[in-house]
C-alpha positions in Angstrom: -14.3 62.0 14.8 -17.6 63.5 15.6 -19.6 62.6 19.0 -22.6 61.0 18.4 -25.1 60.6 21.3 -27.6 58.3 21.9 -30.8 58.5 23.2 -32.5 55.6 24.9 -36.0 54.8 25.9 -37.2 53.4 29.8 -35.6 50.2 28.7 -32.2 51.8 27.9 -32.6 50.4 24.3 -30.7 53.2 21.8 -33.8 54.8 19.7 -32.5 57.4 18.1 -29.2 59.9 17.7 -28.2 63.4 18.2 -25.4 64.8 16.1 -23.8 68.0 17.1 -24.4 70.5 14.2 -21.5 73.0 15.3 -18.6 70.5 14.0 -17.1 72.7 11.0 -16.0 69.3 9.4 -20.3 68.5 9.4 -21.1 71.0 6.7 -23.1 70.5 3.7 -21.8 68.0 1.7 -19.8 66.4 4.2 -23.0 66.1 6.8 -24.8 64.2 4.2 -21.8 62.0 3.7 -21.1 61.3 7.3 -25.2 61.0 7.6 -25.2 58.2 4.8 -21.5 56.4 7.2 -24.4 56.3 9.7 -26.7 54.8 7.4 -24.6 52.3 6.8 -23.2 51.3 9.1 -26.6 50.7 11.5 -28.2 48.6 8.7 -24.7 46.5 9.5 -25.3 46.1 13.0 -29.1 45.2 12.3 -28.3 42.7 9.6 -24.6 41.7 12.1 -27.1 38.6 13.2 -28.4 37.3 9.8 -27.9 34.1 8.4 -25.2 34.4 5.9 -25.8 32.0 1.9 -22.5 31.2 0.6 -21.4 32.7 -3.0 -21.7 29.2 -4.6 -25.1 28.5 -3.6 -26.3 31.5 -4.5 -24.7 31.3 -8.0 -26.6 27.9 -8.2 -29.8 29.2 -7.0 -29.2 32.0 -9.8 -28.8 29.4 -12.6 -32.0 27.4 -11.6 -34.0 29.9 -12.2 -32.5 31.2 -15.4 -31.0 34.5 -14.4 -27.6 34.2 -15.1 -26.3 31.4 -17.5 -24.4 28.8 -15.9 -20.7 28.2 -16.2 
């Protein structure tokens, strides 16, 4: 795995990363993939706190308003 630092503002709050470029595995089309890993998996940790809507009611919400027909 590749190290990823972190860099952090007064408050010690992570702002932003720094990805070391001289990784032979980080190379074209595997930077962009390991890029869109990262991607992915900080909109997971920002959406780790969200309220989650069961499958059922959202189903149900679906059919009220005439977007999917109901069952």
């Amino acid at each position: 795995m590749t190290k990823v630092n972190f860099v952090t503002n007064d408050k010690g709050e992570k702002i932003a990363l720094m990805i070391p470029l001289d990784n032979k595995k980080l190379k074209g089309d595997n930077l962009l993939e390991y890029i869109e890993d990262l991607e992915d998996i900080i909109f997971l940790e920002f959406r780790k706190q969200e309220e989650t809507v069961p499958l059922d009611k959202i189903i149900s919400n679906l059919q009220v308003k005439g977007r999917i027909n109901a069952v």
